[in-house]
C-alpha atoms as one frame of an Amber mdcrd trajectory, in Angstrom:
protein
 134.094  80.168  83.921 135.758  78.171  86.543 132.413  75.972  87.004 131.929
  75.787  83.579 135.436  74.361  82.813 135.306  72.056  85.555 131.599  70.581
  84.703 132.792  70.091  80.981 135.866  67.873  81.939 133.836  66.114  84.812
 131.238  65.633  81.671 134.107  64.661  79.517 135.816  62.063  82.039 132.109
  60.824  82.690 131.086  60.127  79.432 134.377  58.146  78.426 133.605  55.686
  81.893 129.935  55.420  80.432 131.128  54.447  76.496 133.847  52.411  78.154
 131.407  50.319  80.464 128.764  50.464  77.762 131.610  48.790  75.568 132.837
  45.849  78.382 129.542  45.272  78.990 128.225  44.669  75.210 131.569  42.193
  74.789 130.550  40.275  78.019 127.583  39.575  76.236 128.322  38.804  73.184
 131.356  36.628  74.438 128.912  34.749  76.365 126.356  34.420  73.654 129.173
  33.201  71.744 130.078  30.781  74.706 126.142  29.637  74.856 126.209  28.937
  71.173 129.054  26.685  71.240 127.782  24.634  74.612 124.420  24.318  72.578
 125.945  23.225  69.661 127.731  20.530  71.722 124.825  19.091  73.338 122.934
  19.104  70.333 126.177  16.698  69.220 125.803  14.433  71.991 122.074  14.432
  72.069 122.613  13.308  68.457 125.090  10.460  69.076 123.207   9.330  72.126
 120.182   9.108  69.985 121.131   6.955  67.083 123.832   4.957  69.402 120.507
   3.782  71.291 118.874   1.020  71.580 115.482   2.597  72.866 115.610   5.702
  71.106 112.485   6.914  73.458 114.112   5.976  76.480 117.287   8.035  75.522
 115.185  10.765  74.412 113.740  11.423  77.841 117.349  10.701  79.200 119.283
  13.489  77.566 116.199  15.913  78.155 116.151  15.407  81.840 120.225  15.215
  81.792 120.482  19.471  82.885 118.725  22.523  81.732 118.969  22.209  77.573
 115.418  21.827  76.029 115.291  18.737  73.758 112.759  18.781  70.877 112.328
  16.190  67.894 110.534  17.674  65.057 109.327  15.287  61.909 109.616  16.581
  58.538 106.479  17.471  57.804 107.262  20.038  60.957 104.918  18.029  63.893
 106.669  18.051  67.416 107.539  14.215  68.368 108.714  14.901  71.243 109.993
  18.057  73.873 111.404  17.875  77.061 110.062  21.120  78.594 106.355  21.781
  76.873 103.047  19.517  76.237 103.634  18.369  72.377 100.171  18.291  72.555
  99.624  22.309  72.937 102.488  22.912  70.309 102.468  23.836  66.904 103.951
  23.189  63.607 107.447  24.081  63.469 108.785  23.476  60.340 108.651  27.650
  59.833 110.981  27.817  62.225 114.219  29.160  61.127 116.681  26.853  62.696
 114.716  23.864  61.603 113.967  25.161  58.133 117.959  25.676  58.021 118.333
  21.608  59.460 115.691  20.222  56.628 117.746  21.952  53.786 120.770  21.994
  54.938 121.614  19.672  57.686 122.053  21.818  60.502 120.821  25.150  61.588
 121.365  27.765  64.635 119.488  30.804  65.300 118.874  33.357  68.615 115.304
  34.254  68.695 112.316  34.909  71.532 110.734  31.498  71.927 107.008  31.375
  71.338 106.355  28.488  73.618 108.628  29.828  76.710 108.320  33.395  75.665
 112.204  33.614  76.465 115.309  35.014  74.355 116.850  31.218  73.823 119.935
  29.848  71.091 118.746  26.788  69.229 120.703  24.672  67.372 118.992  22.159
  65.166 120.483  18.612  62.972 118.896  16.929  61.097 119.155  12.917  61.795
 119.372   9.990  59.121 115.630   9.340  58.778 114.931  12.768  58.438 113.507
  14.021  61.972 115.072  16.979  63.197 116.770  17.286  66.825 116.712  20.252
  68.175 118.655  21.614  71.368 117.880  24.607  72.981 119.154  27.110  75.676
 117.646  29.466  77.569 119.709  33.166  77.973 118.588  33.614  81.710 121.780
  32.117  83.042 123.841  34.648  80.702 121.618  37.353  81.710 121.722  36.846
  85.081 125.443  36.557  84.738 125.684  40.056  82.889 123.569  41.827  85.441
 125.596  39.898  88.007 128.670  42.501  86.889 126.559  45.842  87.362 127.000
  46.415  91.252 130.667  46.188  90.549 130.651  48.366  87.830 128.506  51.141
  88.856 131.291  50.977  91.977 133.565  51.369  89.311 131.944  54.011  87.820
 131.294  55.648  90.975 134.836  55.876  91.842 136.215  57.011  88.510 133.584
  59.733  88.960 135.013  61.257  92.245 138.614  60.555  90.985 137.775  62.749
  87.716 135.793  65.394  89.785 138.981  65.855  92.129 141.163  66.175  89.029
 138.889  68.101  87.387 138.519  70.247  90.262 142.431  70.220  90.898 143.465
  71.221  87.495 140.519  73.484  86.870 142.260  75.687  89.767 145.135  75.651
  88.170 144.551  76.616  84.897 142.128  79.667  85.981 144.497  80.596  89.213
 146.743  82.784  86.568 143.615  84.199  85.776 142.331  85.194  88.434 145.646
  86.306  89.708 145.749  89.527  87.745 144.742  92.980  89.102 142.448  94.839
  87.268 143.165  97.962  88.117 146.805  97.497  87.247 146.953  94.355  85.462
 151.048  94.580  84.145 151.896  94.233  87.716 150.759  90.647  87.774 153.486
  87.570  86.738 150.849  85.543  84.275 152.146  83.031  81.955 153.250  84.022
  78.327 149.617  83.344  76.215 147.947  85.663  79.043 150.018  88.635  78.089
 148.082  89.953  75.509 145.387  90.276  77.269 146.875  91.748  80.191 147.960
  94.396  77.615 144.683  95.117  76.788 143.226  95.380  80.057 145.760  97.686
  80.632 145.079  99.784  77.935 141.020  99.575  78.518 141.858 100.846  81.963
 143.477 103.615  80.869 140.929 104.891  78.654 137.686 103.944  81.152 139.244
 105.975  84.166 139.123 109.175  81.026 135.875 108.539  80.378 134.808 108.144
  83.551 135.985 111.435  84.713 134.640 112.837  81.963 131.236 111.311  82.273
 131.383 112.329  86.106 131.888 115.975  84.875 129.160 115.985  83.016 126.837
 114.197  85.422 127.606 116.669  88.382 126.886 119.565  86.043 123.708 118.003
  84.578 122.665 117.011  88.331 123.356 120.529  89.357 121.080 122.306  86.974
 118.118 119.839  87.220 118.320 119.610  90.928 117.491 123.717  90.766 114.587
 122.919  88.604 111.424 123.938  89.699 110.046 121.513  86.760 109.983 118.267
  86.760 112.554 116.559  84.558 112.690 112.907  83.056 114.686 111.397  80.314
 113.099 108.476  78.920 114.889 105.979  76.310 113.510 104.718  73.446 111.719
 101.707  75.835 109.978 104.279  77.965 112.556 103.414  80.959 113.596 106.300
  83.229 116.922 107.134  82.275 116.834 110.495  84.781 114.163 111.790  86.987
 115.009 114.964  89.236 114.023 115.679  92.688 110.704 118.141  91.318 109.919
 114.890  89.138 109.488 112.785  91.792 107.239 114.791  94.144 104.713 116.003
  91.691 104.817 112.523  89.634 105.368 110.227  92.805 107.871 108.662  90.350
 111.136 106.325  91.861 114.243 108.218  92.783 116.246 105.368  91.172 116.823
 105.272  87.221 115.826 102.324  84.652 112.232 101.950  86.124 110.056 102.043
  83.069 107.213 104.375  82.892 104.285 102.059  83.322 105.324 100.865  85.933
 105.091 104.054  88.053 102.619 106.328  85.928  99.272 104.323  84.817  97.719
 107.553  82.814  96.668 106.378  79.949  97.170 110.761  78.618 100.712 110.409
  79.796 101.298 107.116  78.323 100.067 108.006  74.795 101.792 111.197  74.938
 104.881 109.339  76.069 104.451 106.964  72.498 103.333 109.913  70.438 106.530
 112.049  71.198 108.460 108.234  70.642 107.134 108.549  67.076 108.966 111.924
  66.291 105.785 114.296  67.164 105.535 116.861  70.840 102.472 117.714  72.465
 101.384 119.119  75.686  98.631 118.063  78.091  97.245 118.957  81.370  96.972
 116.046  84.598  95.038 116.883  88.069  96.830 114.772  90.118  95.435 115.316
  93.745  95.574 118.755  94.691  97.748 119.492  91.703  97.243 120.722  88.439
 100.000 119.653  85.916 101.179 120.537  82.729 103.175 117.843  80.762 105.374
 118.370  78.243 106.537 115.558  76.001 109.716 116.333  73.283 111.128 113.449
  71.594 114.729 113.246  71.792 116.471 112.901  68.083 120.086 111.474  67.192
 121.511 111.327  63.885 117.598 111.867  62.721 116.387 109.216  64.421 114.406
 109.684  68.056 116.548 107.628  70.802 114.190 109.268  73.905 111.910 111.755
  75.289 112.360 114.460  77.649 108.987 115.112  79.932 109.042 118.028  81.161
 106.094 118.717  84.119 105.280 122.287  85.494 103.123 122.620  88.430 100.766
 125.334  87.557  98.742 124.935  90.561  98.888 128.360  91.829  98.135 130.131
  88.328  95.164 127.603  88.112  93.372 128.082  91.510  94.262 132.029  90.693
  92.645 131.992  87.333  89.660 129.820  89.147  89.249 132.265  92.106  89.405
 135.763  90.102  86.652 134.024  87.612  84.437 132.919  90.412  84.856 136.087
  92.594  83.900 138.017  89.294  81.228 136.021  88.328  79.976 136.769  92.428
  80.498 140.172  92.414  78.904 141.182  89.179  75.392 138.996  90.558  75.830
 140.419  93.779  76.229 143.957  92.625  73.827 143.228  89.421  71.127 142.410
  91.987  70.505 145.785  94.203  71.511 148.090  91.321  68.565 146.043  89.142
  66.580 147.154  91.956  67.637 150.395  91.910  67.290 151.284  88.510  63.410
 149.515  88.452  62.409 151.993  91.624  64.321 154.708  90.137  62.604 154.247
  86.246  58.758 154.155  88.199  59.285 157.488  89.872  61.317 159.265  87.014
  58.306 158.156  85.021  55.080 159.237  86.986  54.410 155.555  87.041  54.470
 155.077  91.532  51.799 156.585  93.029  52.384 159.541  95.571  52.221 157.550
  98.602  54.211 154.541  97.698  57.261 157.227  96.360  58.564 156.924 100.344
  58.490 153.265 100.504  60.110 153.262  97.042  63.061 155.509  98.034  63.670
 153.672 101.356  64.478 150.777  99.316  66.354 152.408  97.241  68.426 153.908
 100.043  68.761 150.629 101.676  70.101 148.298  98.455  72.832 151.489  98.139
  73.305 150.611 101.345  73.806 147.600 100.451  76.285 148.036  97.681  78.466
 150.125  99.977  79.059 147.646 102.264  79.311 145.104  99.345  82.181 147.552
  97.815  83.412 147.875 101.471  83.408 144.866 102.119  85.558 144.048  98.654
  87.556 146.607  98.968  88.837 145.518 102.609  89.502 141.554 101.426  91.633
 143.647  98.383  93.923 145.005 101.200  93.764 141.788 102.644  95.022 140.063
  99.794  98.387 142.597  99.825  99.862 140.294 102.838 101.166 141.080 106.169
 104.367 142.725 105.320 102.553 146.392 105.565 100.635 145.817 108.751 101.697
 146.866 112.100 101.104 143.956 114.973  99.992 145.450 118.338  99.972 143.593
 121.495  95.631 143.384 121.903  93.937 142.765 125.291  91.475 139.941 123.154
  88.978 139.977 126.238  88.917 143.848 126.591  88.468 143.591 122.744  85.403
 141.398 123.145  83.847 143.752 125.814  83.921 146.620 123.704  82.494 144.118
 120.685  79.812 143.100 122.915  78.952 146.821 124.075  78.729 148.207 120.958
  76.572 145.219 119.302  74.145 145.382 122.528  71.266 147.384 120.645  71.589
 145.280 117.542  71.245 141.847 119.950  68.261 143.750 121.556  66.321 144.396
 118.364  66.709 140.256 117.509  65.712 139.385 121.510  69.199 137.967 122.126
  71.132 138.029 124.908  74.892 138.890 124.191  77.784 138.221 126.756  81.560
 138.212 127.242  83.110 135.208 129.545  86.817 134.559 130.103  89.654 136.789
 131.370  92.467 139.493 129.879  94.116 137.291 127.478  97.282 139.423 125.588
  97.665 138.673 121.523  99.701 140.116 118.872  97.872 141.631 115.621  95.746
 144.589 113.781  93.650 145.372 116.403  91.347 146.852 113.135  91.373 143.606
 112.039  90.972 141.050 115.319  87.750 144.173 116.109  86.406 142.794 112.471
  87.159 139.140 113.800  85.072 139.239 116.501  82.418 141.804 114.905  81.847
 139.748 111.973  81.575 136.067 114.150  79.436 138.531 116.963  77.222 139.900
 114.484  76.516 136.518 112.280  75.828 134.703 115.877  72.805 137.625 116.327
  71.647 137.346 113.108  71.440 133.694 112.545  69.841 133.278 115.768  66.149
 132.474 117.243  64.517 134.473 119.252  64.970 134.661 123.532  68.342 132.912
 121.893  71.691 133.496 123.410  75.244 134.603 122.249  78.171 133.623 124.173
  81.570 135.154 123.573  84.319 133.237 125.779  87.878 133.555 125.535  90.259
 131.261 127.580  93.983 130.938 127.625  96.023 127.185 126.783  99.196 125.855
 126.879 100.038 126.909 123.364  97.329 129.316 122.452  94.687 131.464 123.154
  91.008 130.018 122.471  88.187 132.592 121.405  84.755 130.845 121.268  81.319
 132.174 119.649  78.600 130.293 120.486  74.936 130.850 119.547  71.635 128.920
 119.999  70.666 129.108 116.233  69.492 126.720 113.727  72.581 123.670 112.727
  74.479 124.416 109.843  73.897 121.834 107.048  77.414 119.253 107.485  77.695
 119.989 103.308  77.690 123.573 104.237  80.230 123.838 106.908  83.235 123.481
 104.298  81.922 126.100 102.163  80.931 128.938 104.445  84.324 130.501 104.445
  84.123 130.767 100.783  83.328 134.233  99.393  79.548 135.196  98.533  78.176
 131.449  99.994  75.449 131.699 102.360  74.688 128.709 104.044  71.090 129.434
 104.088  69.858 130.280 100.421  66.090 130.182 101.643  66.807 133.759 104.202
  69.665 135.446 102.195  66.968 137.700 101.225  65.708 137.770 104.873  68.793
 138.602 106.737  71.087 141.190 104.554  74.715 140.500 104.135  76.961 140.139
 101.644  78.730 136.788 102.254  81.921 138.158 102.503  82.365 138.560 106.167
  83.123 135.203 107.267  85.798 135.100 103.877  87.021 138.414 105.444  87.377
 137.045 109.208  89.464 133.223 107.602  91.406 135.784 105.696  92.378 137.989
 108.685  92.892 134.798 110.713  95.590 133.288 107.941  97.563 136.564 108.022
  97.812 136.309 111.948  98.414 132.763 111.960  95.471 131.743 113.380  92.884
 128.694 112.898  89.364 129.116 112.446  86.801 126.082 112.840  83.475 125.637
 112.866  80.833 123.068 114.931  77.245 123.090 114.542  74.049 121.139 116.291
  70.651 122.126 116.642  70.493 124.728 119.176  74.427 125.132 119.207  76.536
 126.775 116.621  80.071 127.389 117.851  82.631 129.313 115.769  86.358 128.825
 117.349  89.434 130.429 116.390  92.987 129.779 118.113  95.187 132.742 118.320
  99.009 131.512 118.991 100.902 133.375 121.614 102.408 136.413 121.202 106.104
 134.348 121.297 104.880 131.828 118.696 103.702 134.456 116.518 106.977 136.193
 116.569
C-alpha cells in the first residue's frame, strides 16, 4: 500500500512536469514560428522596395539573395521561376499551384508554412505580388528555430530530472506519514494505539474481528486435535479431498500406503497418477461411491471413494484406503496350498484305487498281484508322510508362543543326524560327514533335528553318485553358521526363489524318480522363521550349499 501510494503521486508529480514541459516547449515554438513569420514578412518588404527602387533590377535581385540566409524567388504569372537564389531555375517547376503564390496572384500577398519540394525542408514563405505582375517570394528555412528548440532540451530534461527526485523525496516523505498511523496500530489489541480520528472506525472493527477470530480459533483448534486424534489411530488411510481434488487432510496410514505428502493442499494428481484412482476420485465428485482394488508394490489396496455432500450439493470426497494385504496373500496361500494338496493327494490315491480295482476284479494276473500291492503299500506310504508332513507345517503355522526353547548342542545334533542317515547315504554311494565344533543354540530340538534331517536328507537325494555331503557348523561374531553342502546337479537361478515354496520341486523331470512331497524344505524356512533364523541357498555345478544362521542364544532371547 505504501509503494503503491508513493508510485501514484511520484506518477502524478511526473506527469504534471511532462504536460508542463510538453506545454513550454509547444509555445517556444510557436512563438518562434510566429517570430520567423514576421522576419520573413519583413524581408520580403525590403526585397520588394529594393527591387522596384532599382535601377538594375537583376543586379539587385542577386544582391538581396546573397544579403543572409532568406531564399529569394521571382515567379511570373503564368507560374515560371525567373529567378531563385538557392536552386537551378532550370531544374524547377511551375509554381503557380503553390499556395502562397496562388494567394499573391489573387490577392496581393500570401504566407504559408509548408515542406518545400525543392529543399525538402519545413520553410515560411511569404509571397507579394509586384506592379507588373511577377511575384516575389521570400523564404525561410525552420532549421535555425529547430535547432533553437532542441537547443532548450538538455536544460529541460535537467529540469525534469530534478523535479523528479524533488517529487520522489516528497512523495516518499509524505507517503510515510500518511501510512505511519497505519501501521502504528497493534493488531492484536488495536484500541491501545493513539491513531487519528478517521482511523477509529476501523480500529473498532479490528477490535471486534479479533475478538471473534481468537473464538473461532479455539474452537477450530478443538475440533482439529479431536479429528487429528481419531485419524492418527486409524489403521486406514484417510484423505479429505475438496471439490478441486486438493488434499484437504491426509493421515499418517494415508501417507505410507499412498506415498502421498504429509502437508495439505497438494492436489491429487500431483501425487497419485492412477488413472482407477483418478476416475474414482471424479466419479464420487459427481455425487456417485464406488470401491476399487490397487497393487501398489507389495500391497494390495482397497479404495474407497464417498463424495462429501453439503446442503445437497457434493463440496469433497473422503478416500478411504484399507490395506488388505494380509487377507489377500491368506486367501492366495490357502487356495494354492489346496489346489497342491488335493493333486498331490489325488495322485497316489488314483494309483491306489487303479491297483486296487485290477485285483478286486480278477483282472492282474497271479504273479504281478505282489508287485501290484508293493505299490500300493508304497504310494500309502506316500500319503502318510504327505498327511505328516501337512499336518506338522499345521502346528507350525500355530506360532511360537506354545513351544518350549531348549539350549541344543547344534554339532552334537548334526552327529546324531549324520549317524542315523549313514545307511540311507550308503544306498545312494555318498559319503556323509559332520565338520565344525559344539556350538550351543536355543530352540525345539524336534524341530532344529527336522532342520538338519530335511537339508541332510535332500543333499543325499539330489546327489550323484561317489558324491559327497558335507555338514559344517562354525561359530561368528553374531551367529552360529550351519552349512550343507553337496556335489549335486546346480539348481536352475529361476528355481532358487521358489524352492521354499510348498509342493515346488525344482526338478519336475525326477519328482517321480526321487519321492518326496515338496514340503520339507517349506517345513525347514518355516521352522527357521519361528527361531529367528535365515535360510539361503547357493548353487553351481558340482556345489549346492544350503546355509542357515542361527542367532545366539542372547540375541534370541
Amino acid at each position: 500500500m505504501k509503494k503503491r501510494i508513493c508510485h501514484r503521486m511520484l506518477a502524478l508529480a511526473m506527469l504534471a512536469t511532462l504536460l508542463t514541459s510538453s506545454a513550454m516547449f509547444l509555445l517556444h515554438w510557436q512563438d518562434g514560428l510566429r517570430e520567423l513569420f514576421a522576419q520573413t514578412v519583413r524581408q520580403a518588404a525590403i526585397a520588394q522596395a529594393g527591387y522596384l527602387h532599382a535601377e538594375n533590377p537583376t543586379e539587385a535581385l542577386h544582391a538581396i539573395g546573397n544579403s543572409d540566409r532568406s531564399r529569394l524567388t521571382l515567379i511570373a504569372p503564368d507560374g515560371s521561376v525567373r529567378y531563385d537564389s538557392n536552386a537551378d531555375i532550370t531544374q524547377m517547376g511551375n509554381h503557380a499551384d503553390r499556395p502562397e503564390v496562388h494567394a499573391a496572384l489573387q490577392y496581393g500577398s500570401g504566407k504559408e508554412v509548408r515542406v518545400s519540394s525543392t529543399l525538402d525542408t519545413l520553410t515560411c514563405y511569404v509571397a507579394l505580388r509586384l506592379p507588373d505582375g511577377d511575384v516575389l517570394r521570400v523564404s525561410n528555412t525552420t532549421d535555425l528555430l529547430t535547432r533553437s528548440v532542441l537547443d532548450t532540451l538538455p536544460a529541460m530534461g535537467l529540469v525534469i530530472l530534478l523535479i523528479f527526485l524533488l517529487s520522489a523525496a516528497v512523495s516518499s516523505r509524505l507517503t510515510e506519514q500518511l501510512v505511519r498511523p497505519i501501521n502504528s496500530i497493534d493488531p492484536t489489541d488495536p484500541l491501545s494505539t493513539d491513531v487519528y480520528e478517521e482511523l477509529s472506525p476501523l480500529v473498532h472493527r479490528l477490535n471486534e474481528q479479533n475478538r471473534q477470530i481468537i473464538l473461532q480459533m479455539a474452537a477450530l483448534r478443538r475440533k482439529q486435535v479431536e479429528f487429528d486424534a481419531i485419524t492418527a489411530g486409524m489403521d486406514e488411510g484417510l484423505l479429505l479431498l475438496d471439490e478441486h481434488l486438493t488434499a484437504l487432510t491426509c493421515n499418517r496410514s494415508a501417507r505410507r500406503l499412498l506415498d502421498a505428502p504429509a502437508a495439505a493442499g497438494v492436489p491429487l494428481d500431483a501425487f497419485e497418477r492412477d488413472e482407477t484412482i483418478m476416475s474414482n476420485a471424479k466419479k464420487a465428485l459427481s455425487g456417485e461411491a464406488s470401491v476399487s482394488m490397487l497393487e501398489r508394490a507389495d500391497r494390495h489396496l482397497r479404495l474407497s471413494f464417498s463424495p462429501v455432500r453439503v446442503d445437497d450439493e457434493v463440496r469433497g470426497v473422503v478416500m478411504l484406503v484399507l490395506d488388505s494385504s494380509a487377507q489377500y496373500a491368506a486367501e492366495q496361500s490357502r487356495r494354492m496350498f489346496t489346489a497342491n494338496v488335493t493333486h498331490e493327494l489325488k495322485t497316489p490315491l488314483t494309483s491306489v484305487l487303479g491297483y486296487a480295482e485290477m485285483i478286486r476284479y480278477g483282472l492282474a494276473k497271479p504273479e504281478d498281484i505282489p508287485n501290484f500291492a508293493a505299490r500300493i503299500h508304497n504310494e500309502a506310504a506316500r500319503l502318510l508322510n504327505l498327511v505328516d508332513d501337512i499336518m506338522k507345517l499345521s502346528r507350525l503355522d500355530e506360532g511360537r508362543s506354545t513351544l518350549n526353547f531348549e539350549s541344543i548342542d547344534l554339532y552334537a545334533l548334526a552327529c546324531s543326524v549324520c549317524e542315523r542317515l549313514h545307511d540311507r547315504a550308503a544306498q545312494h554311494t555318498v559319503t556323509l560327514s559332520v565338520r565344525g565344533a559344539s556350538c550351543m543354540i536355543s530352540g525345539v530340538p524336534l524341530m532344529v533335528d527336522e532342520v538338519l534331517s530335511n537339508l541332510c536328507d535332500n543333499a543325499i537325494k539330489y546327489n550323484r553318485a561317489q558324491g559327497t555331503v558335507v555338514c559344517s557348523i562354525e561359530q561368528k561374531t553374531s551367529c552360529i553358521l550351519l552349512r550343507v553342502c553337496n556335489t549335486g546337479p546346480a539348481i536352475p537361478p529361476d528355481a532358487q526363489a521358489h524352492i521354499f515354496e510348498r509342493f515346488y520341486r525344482a526338478d519336475a523331470s525326477r519328482s517321480q524318480e526321487i519321492p518326496g512331497t515338496g514340503l520339507g524344505l517349506s517345513i525347514v524356512k518355516h521352522i527357521c522363521e519361528i527361531h529367528g533364523a535365515e535360510i539361503a541357498v547357493t548353487s553351481e555345478p558340482d556345489h549346492t550349499e544350503f546355509t542357515v544362521r542361527w542367532p545366539l542364544p542372547e540375541v534370541l532371547a
